[in-house]
C-alpha positions in Angstrom: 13.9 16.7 -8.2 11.8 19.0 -10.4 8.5 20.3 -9.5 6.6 17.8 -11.8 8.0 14.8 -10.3 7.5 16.3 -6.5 4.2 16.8 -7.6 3.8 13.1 -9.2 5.1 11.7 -5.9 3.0 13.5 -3.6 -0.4 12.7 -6.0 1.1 8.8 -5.5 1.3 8.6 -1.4 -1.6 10.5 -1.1 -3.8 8.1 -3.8 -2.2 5.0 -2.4 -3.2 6.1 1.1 -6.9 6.7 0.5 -6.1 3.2 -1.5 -4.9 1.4 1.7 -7.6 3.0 3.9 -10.8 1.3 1.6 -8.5 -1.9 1.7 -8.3 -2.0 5.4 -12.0 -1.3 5.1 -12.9 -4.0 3.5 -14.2 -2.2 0.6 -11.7 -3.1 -1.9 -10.0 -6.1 -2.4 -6.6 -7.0 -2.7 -6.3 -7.8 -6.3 -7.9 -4.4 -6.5 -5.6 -2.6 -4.6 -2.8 -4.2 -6.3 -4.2 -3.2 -10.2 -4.6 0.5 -8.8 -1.5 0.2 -7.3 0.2 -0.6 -10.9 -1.9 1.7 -12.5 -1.0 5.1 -10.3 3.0 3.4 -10.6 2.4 3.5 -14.4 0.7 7.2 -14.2 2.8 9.0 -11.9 5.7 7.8 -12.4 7.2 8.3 -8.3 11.1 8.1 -7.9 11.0 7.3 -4.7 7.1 6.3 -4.4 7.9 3.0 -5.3 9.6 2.3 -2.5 6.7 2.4 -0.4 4.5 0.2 -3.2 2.5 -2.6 -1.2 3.6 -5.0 -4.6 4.0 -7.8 -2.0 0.5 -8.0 -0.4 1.3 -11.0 1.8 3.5 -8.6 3.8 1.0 -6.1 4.0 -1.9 -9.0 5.3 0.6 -10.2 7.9 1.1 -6.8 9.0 -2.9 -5.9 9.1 -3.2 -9.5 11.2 -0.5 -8.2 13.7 -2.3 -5.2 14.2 -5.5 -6.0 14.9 -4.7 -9.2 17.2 -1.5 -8.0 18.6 2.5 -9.2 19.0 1.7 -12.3 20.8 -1.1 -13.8 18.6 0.6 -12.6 15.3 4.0 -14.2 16.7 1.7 -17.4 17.6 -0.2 -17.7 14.2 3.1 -17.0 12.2 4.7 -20.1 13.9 
């Protein structure tokens, strides 16, 4: 990995994270996170950034539900 593309894929985590942090907030929404989520894939170009994308936001809602209610709600509300 060259210093450009370690570069690129540190600007991508760290961008996605502040990202993920206004979504949990509640002040973005998720078709915005999803179009900066494509844009900063299109920019930086990650090799291995990708595989931590949030592309499939359903995932990422489930996941947000289980945290803030718990394994035994999440388990019931998922059945």
């Amino acid at each position: 990995m060259t210093e450009k593309q370690f570069r690129n894929e540190k600007l991508y985590l760290v961008t996605m994270k502040m990202a993920k942090a206004l979504l949990k907030k509640g002040t973005m929404s998720a078709d915005e996170y999803k179009q900066i989520d494509m844009i900063f894939l299109e920019k930086y170009k990650p090799s291995m950034g990708v595989l931590f994308s949030d592309v499939n936001l359903t995932v990422l809602e489930k996941r947000e539900i289980c945290d803030m209610e718990g394994v035994k709600e999440c388990l019931k509300s998922q059945s």
